[in-house]
C-alpha positions in Angstrom: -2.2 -7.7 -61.9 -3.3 -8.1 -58.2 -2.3 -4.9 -56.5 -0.1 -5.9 -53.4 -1.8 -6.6 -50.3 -0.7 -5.5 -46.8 0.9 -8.2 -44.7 1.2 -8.2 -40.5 4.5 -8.1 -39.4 6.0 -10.5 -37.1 7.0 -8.4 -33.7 10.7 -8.0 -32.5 11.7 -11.1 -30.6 12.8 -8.1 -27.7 11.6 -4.7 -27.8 14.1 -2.0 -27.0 12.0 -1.4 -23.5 11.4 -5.2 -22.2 11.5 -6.0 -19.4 13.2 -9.3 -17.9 9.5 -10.5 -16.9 8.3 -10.3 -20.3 11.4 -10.7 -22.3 11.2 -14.5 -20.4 8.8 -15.3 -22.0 9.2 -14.4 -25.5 9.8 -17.4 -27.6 6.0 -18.2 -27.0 3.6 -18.1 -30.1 2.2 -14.5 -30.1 -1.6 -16.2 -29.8 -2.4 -17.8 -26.1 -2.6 -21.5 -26.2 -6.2 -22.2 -25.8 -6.0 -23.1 -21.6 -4.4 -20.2 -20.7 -6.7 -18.1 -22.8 -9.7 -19.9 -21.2 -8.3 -19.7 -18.2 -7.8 -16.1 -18.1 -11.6 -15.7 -19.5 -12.9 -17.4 -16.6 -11.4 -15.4 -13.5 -12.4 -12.7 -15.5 -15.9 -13.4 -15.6 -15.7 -14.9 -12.5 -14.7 -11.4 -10.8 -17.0 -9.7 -13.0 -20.2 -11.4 -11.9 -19.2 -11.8 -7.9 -16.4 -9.7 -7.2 -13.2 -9.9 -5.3 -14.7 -11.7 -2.5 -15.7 -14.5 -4.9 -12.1 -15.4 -5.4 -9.3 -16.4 -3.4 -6.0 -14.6 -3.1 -3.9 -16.4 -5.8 -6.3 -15.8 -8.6 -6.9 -11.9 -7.0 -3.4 -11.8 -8.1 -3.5 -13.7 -11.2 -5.7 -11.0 -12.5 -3.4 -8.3 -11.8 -0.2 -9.9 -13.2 -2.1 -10.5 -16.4 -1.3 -7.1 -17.6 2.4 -7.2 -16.6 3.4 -10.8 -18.4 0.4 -11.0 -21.1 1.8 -14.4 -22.5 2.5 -16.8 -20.1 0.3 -18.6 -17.2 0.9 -16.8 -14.0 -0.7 -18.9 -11.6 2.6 -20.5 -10.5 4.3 -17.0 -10.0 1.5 -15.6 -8.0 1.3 -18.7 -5.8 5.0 -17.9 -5.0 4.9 -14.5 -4.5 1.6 -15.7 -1.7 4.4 -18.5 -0.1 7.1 -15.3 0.1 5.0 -13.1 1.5 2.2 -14.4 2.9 -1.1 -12.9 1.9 -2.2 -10.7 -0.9 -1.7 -7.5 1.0 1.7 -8.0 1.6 2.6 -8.8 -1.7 1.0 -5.6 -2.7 3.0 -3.5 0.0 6.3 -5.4 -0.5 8.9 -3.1 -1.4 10.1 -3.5 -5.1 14.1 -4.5 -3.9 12.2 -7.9 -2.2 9.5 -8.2 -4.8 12.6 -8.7 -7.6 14.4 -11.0 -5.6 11.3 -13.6 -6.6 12.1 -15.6 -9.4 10.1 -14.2 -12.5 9.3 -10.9 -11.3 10.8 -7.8 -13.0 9.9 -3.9 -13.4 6.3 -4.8 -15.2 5.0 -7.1 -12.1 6.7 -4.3 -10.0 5.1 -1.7 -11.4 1.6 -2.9 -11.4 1.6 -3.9 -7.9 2.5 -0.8 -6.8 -0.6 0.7 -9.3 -2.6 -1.4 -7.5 -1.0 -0.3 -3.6 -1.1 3.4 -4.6 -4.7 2.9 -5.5 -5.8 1.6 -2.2 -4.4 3.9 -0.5 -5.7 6.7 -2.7 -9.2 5.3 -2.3 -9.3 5.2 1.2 -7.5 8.4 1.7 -10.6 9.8 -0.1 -12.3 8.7 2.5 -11.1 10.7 5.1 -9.4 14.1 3.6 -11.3 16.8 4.1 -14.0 14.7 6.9 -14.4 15.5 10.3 -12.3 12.6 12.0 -13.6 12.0 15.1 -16.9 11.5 13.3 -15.5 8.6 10.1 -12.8 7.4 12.7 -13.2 3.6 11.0 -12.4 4.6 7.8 -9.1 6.1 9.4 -8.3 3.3 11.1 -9.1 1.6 8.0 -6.8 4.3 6.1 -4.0 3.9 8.1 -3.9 0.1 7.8 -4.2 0.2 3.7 -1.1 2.7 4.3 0.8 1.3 7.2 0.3 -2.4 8.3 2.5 -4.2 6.1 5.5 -2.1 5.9 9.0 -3.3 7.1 10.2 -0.3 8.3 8.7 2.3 10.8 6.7 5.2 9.6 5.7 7.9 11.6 2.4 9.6 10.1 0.8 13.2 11.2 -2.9 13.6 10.7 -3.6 17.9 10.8 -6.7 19.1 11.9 -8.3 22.5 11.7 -10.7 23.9 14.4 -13.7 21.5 13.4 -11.3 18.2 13.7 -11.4 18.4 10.2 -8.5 16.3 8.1 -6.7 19.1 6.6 -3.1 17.2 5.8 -1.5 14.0 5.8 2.2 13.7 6.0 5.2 11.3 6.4 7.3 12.6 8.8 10.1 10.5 9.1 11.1 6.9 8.2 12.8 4.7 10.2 13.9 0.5 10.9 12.1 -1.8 12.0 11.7 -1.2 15.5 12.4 2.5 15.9 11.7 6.0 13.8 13.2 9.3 15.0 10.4 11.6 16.0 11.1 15.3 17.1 8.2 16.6 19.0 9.3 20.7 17.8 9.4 19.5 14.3 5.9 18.2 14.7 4.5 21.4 16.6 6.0 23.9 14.1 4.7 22.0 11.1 1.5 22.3 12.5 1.6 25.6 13.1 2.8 26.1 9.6 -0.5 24.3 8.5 -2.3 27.0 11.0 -3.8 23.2 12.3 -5.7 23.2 15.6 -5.4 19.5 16.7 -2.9 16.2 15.6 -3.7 12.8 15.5 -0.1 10.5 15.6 0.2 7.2 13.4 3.2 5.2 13.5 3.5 1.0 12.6 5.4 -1.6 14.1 6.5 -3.9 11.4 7.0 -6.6 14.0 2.8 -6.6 13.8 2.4 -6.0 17.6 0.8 -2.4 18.6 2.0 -2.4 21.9 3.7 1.0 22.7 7.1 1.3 23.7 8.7 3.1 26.4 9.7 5.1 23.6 6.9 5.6 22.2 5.1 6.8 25.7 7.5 9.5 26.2 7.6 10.6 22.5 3.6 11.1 22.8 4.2 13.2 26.1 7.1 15.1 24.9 4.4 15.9 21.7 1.9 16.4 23.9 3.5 18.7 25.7 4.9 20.8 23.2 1.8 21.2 21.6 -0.4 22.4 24.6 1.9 25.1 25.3 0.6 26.5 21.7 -3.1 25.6 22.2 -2.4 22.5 19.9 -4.9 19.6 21.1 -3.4 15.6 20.7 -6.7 14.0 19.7 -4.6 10.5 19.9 -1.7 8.1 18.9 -2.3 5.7 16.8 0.0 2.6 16.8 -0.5 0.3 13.3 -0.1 -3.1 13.9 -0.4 -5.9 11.1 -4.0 -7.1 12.0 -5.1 -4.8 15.4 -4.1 -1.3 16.3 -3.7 0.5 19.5 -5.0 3.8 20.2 -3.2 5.6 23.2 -6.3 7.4 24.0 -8.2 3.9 24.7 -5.7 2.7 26.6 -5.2 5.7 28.9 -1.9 7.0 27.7 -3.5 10.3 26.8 
Protein backbone atom coordinates (compact mmCIF):
# COMPACT_ATOMS: atom_id res chain seq x y z
CA UNK A 1 0.00 0.00 0.00
CA UNK A 2 1.36 3.50 -1.05
CA UNK A 3 2.56 5.21 2.06
CA UNK A 4 0.72 8.67 2.25
CA UNK A 5 2.31 11.48 0.58
CA UNK A 6 2.58 15.03 1.97
CA UNK A 7 0.19 17.54 0.43
CA UNK A 8 0.65 21.74 0.42
CA UNK A 9 -1.78 23.33 2.24
CA UNK A 10 -3.86 25.98 0.95
CA UNK A 11 -3.04 29.39 3.09
CA UNK A 12 -5.62 31.15 5.36
CA UNK A 13 -7.84 33.42 3.22
CA UNK A 14 -6.53 36.28 6.21
CA UNK A 15 -3.81 35.81 8.48
CA UNK A 16 -4.31 36.84 12.01
CA UNK A 17 -1.59 39.93 11.26
CA UNK A 18 -2.87 41.31 7.65
CA UNK A 19 -2.92 44.10 6.91
CA UNK A 20 -5.88 46.01 4.96
CA UNK A 21 -3.33 46.45 1.91
CA UNK A 22 -2.77 42.89 1.64
CA UNK A 23 -5.90 41.47 3.00
CA UNK A 24 -7.47 43.55 -0.35
CA UNK A 25 -6.18 41.57 -2.21
CA UNK A 26 -6.65 38.17 -1.10
CA UNK A 27 -9.11 36.38 -3.17
CA UNK A 28 -6.26 36.37 -5.97
CA UNK A 29 -4.84 32.90 -7.07
CA UNK A 30 -1.70 32.49 -4.81
CA UNK A 31 0.53 32.24 -8.23
CA UNK A 32 0.94 35.81 -10.22
CA UNK A 33 -0.88 35.86 -13.45
CA UNK A 34 1.86 35.73 -15.98
CA UNK A 35 1.90 39.86 -16.84
CA UNK A 36 2.30 40.86 -13.53
CA UNK A 37 4.94 38.31 -12.91
CA UNK A 38 6.79 39.48 -16.12
CA UNK A 39 6.21 42.71 -15.33
CA UNK A 40 7.75 42.62 -12.08
CA UNK A 41 10.89 40.61 -13.69
CA UNK A 42 11.54 43.33 -16.01
CA UNK A 43 11.92 46.49 -13.58
CA UNK A 44 13.88 44.26 -11.80
CA UNK A 45 16.33 43.56 -14.31
CA UNK A 46 15.90 46.73 -15.62
CA UNK A 47 17.24 48.37 -12.18
CA UNK A 48 19.69 45.74 -11.91
CA UNK A 49 21.60 46.39 -15.05
CA UNK A 50 21.26 50.47 -15.10
CA UNK A 51 20.17 51.55 -11.77
CA UNK A 52 17.77 53.96 -10.34
CA UNK A 53 18.51 56.62 -12.81
CA UNK A 54 17.43 54.18 -15.55
CA UNK A 55 13.91 54.40 -14.39
CA UNK A 56 11.38 56.92 -13.76
CA UNK A 57 9.65 57.59 -10.49
CA UNK A 58 6.56 55.40 -10.75
CA UNK A 59 8.35 52.21 -11.43
CA UNK A 60 11.24 53.50 -8.57
CA UNK A 61 8.19 52.95 -6.47
CA UNK A 62 6.66 50.01 -8.00
CA UNK A 63 9.70 48.21 -6.89
CA UNK A 64 9.38 49.11 -3.42
CA UNK A 65 5.72 48.39 -2.93
CA UNK A 66 6.35 44.96 -4.32
CA UNK A 67 7.33 43.73 -1.01
CA UNK A 68 4.38 45.32 0.84
CA UNK A 69 1.39 43.99 -1.53
CA UNK A 70 3.19 40.80 -3.24
CA UNK A 71 -0.03 39.84 -5.26
CA UNK A 72 -1.42 42.50 -7.01
CA UNK A 73 -0.15 45.02 -9.83
CA UNK A 74 0.93 48.25 -8.08
CA UNK A 75 1.54 50.43 -10.83
CA UNK A 76 -1.92 52.12 -10.47
CA UNK A 77 -1.26 52.70 -6.67
CA UNK A 78 2.07 54.11 -7.06
CA UNK A 79 0.95 56.41 -9.89
CA UNK A 80 -1.51 57.84 -7.28
CA UNK A 81 0.49 58.11 -4.46
CA UNK A 82 3.08 60.39 -7.33
CA UNK A 83 -0.39 62.61 -8.29
CA UNK A 84 -0.95 63.03 -4.17
CA UNK A 85 2.25 63.91 -3.54
CA UNK A 86 4.05 64.88 -6.19
CA UNK A 87 7.40 63.29 -6.65
CA UNK A 88 9.06 60.18 -5.29
CA UNK A 89 10.69 61.97 -2.42
CA UNK A 90 7.65 63.18 -1.01
CA UNK A 91 5.98 60.19 -1.01
CA UNK A 92 8.84 58.66 0.88
CA UNK A 93 8.80 61.58 3.52
CA UNK A 94 4.97 61.73 3.76
CA UNK A 95 3.90 61.14 7.13
CA UNK A 96 2.04 57.75 7.65
CA UNK A 97 -1.60 59.67 8.91
CA UNK A 98 -1.51 61.26 4.88
CA UNK A 99 0.03 58.25 3.30
CA UNK A 100 -3.27 56.09 4.71
CA UNK A 101 -5.63 58.46 3.71
CA UNK A 102 -4.63 57.06 -0.12
CA UNK A 103 -6.88 54.55 -1.30
CA UNK A 104 -5.04 51.06 -1.08
CA UNK A 105 -2.32 51.94 1.27
CA UNK A 106 -2.26 50.33 4.73
CA UNK A 107 0.60 49.64 7.52
CA UNK A 108 2.73 47.31 4.94
CA UNK A 109 3.06 50.27 2.15
CA UNK A 110 3.56 52.47 5.33
CA UNK A 111 6.03 50.67 6.76
CA UNK A 112 8.31 50.12 3.79
CA UNK A 113 8.34 53.63 2.87
CA UNK A 114 9.51 54.67 5.84
CA UNK A 115 12.40 51.56 5.54
CA UNK A 116 13.21 53.17 2.63
CA UNK A 117 13.13 57.14 4.22
CA UNK A 118 15.11 56.00 7.35
CA UNK A 119 17.67 54.48 5.00
CA UNK A 120 18.46 57.62 3.18
CA UNK A 121 18.83 59.44 5.78
CA UNK A 122 21.02 56.89 7.57
CA UNK A 123 23.15 56.73 4.50
CA UNK A 124 23.83 60.20 4.22
CA UNK A 125 24.20 60.78 7.80
CA UNK A 126 27.19 58.43 7.42
CA UNK A 127 28.43 60.68 5.39
CA UNK A 128 28.93 63.35 7.67
CA UNK A 129 29.12 62.02 11.45
CA UNK A 130 32.20 61.99 12.71
CA UNK A 131 33.82 64.44 9.33
CA UNK A 132 35.11 67.63 9.64
CA UNK A 133 32.20 69.88 8.29
CA UNK A 134 33.43 72.69 6.90
CA UNK A 135 35.60 70.42 4.80
CA UNK A 136 32.32 67.69 3.33
CA UNK A 137 29.97 70.78 3.62
CA UNK A 138 27.94 69.27 0.30
CA UNK A 139 27.22 66.11 1.70
CA UNK A 140 25.57 68.25 4.66
CA UNK A 141 23.66 70.22 2.68
CA UNK A 142 22.91 67.14 0.93
CA UNK A 143 22.13 65.49 4.58
CA UNK A 144 19.92 67.97 5.64
CA UNK A 145 17.78 67.86 2.50
CA UNK A 146 17.35 63.75 2.62
CA UNK A 147 16.21 64.80 6.35
CA UNK A 148 14.41 67.98 6.13
CA UNK A 149 13.01 69.21 2.65
CA UNK A 150 9.94 67.56 2.42
CA UNK A 151 8.50 67.68 5.83
CA UNK A 152 5.22 69.61 6.61
CA UNK A 153 6.01 70.79 9.73
CA UNK A 154 9.14 72.82 11.04
CA UNK A 155 12.11 71.17 12.48
CA UNK A 156 14.76 72.83 14.08
CA UNK A 157 18.13 70.61 13.80
CA UNK A 158 21.57 71.30 15.84
CA UNK A 159 24.71 70.12 14.29
CA UNK A 160 27.67 69.84 17.52
CA UNK A 161 30.99 70.31 16.76
CA UNK A 162 34.15 69.66 18.82
CA UNK A 163 37.31 71.85 18.54
CA UNK A 164 38.36 70.47 14.99
CA UNK A 165 34.64 71.37 13.41
CA UNK A 166 34.21 67.91 13.76
CA UNK A 167 30.32 66.49 13.62
CA UNK A 168 30.05 65.10 17.02
CA UNK A 169 25.96 65.07 17.44
CA UNK A 170 22.95 65.52 15.57
CA UNK A 171 19.73 66.39 17.27
CA UNK A 172 16.10 67.44 16.90
CA UNK A 173 15.45 70.04 19.00
CA UNK A 174 12.05 70.98 18.78
CA UNK A 175 9.19 70.43 16.29
CA UNK A 176 6.92 72.82 15.28
CA UNK A 177 3.89 73.89 12.33
CA UNK A 178 4.27 74.84 9.36
CA UNK A 179 5.50 78.16 9.48
CA UNK A 180 7.07 78.49 12.93
CA UNK A 181 9.13 76.12 15.57
CA UNK A 182 9.86 77.33 19.18
CA UNK A 183 13.64 77.75 19.54
CA UNK A 184 15.24 78.71 23.01
CA UNK A 185 18.65 80.03 22.41
CA UNK A 186 19.73 78.81 26.47
CA UNK A 187 18.42 75.40 25.67
CA UNK A 188 20.64 75.32 22.69
CA UNK A 189 23.89 76.75 24.57
CA UNK A 190 23.53 74.44 27.58
CA UNK A 191 23.04 71.30 25.44
CA UNK A 192 26.13 72.16 23.82
CA UNK A 193 27.94 72.54 26.69
CA UNK A 194 26.61 69.30 27.92
CA UNK A 195 28.15 67.75 24.59
CA UNK A 196 31.47 69.80 25.83
CA UNK A 197 30.92 71.00 21.83
CA UNK A 198 33.09 73.88 20.60
CA UNK A 199 31.05 75.29 17.56
CA UNK A 200 26.99 74.77 16.24
CA UNK A 201 25.75 74.72 12.97
CA UNK A 202 21.63 75.60 12.93
CA UNK A 203 19.23 73.64 10.43
CA UNK A 204 15.71 74.42 10.37
CA UNK A 205 13.05 73.78 7.04
CA UNK A 206 10.29 75.79 5.86
CA UNK A 207 7.73 73.45 4.61
CA UNK A 208 6.28 76.25 2.42
CA UNK A 209 9.72 75.28 0.25
CA UNK A 210 11.03 78.88 0.32
CA UNK A 211 14.42 79.44 2.42
CA UNK A 212 13.97 82.86 2.95
CA UNK A 213 14.59 83.74 6.72
CA UNK A 214 12.11 85.31 8.70
CA UNK A 215 12.27 88.15 11.01
CA UNK A 216 11.98 85.48 13.36
CA UNK A 217 14.40 83.53 12.33
CA UNK A 218 17.07 86.68 12.21
CA UNK A 219 16.67 87.35 15.75
CA UNK A 220 16.53 83.72 16.87
CA UNK A 221 20.13 83.30 15.08
CA UNK A 222 21.33 86.51 17.06
CA UNK A 223 19.77 85.75 20.34
CA UNK A 224 21.91 82.07 19.67
CA UNK A 225 24.63 83.80 18.64
CA UNK A 226 24.87 85.63 21.34
CA UNK A 227 24.33 83.33 23.95
CA UNK A 228 26.88 81.20 22.68
CA UNK A 229 29.86 83.67 22.37
CA UNK A 230 29.56 84.63 25.87
CA UNK A 231 30.70 80.79 26.45
CA UNK A 232 33.38 80.71 23.68
CA UNK A 233 30.70 78.77 21.61
CA UNK A 234 31.42 79.72 17.79
CA UNK A 235 28.00 79.72 15.23
CA UNK A 236 29.67 78.32 12.19
CA UNK A 237 26.13 79.04 10.34
CA UNK A 238 22.15 78.68 9.91
CA UNK A 239 21.03 76.67 7.63
CA UNK A 240 17.44 77.26 6.30
CA UNK A 241 16.06 73.84 4.26
CA UNK A 242 14.00 74.72 1.54
CA UNK A 243 12.22 72.01 -0.75
CA UNK A 244 14.73 72.40 -3.82
CA UNK A 245 17.41 75.38 -2.64
CA UNK A 246 18.62 76.25 0.86
CA UNK A 247 19.89 79.37 2.40
CA UNK A 248 22.82 79.67 4.42
CA UNK A 249 22.87 82.87 6.81
CA UNK A 250 26.53 82.99 6.60
CA UNK A 251 26.34 83.52 2.59
CA UNK A 252 23.96 85.89 2.85
CA UNK A 253 25.59 88.07 5.57
CA UNK A 254 23.36 87.35 8.52
CA UNK A 255 26.28 86.02 10.41
Amino acid sequence: MAKPGFHESSLPLFAPDQDEDEAAFALLPEKLPSYIADHRKRLRSRFTEGGATAMPDYELLELVLFRAIPRQDVKPLARLLLDTFGDFNRVISAVPARLLMVKGVGEAVVLELKIIEASAQRLMRAKVLHRPILTSWDALVDYCHTAMAHRETEQFRILFLDRKNVLIADEEQAKGTVDHVPVYPREVVKRALELNASALILVHNHPSGDPTPSDADIAMTTQVQDAAQVLGITLHDHLIIGKSRELSFRAQGYL
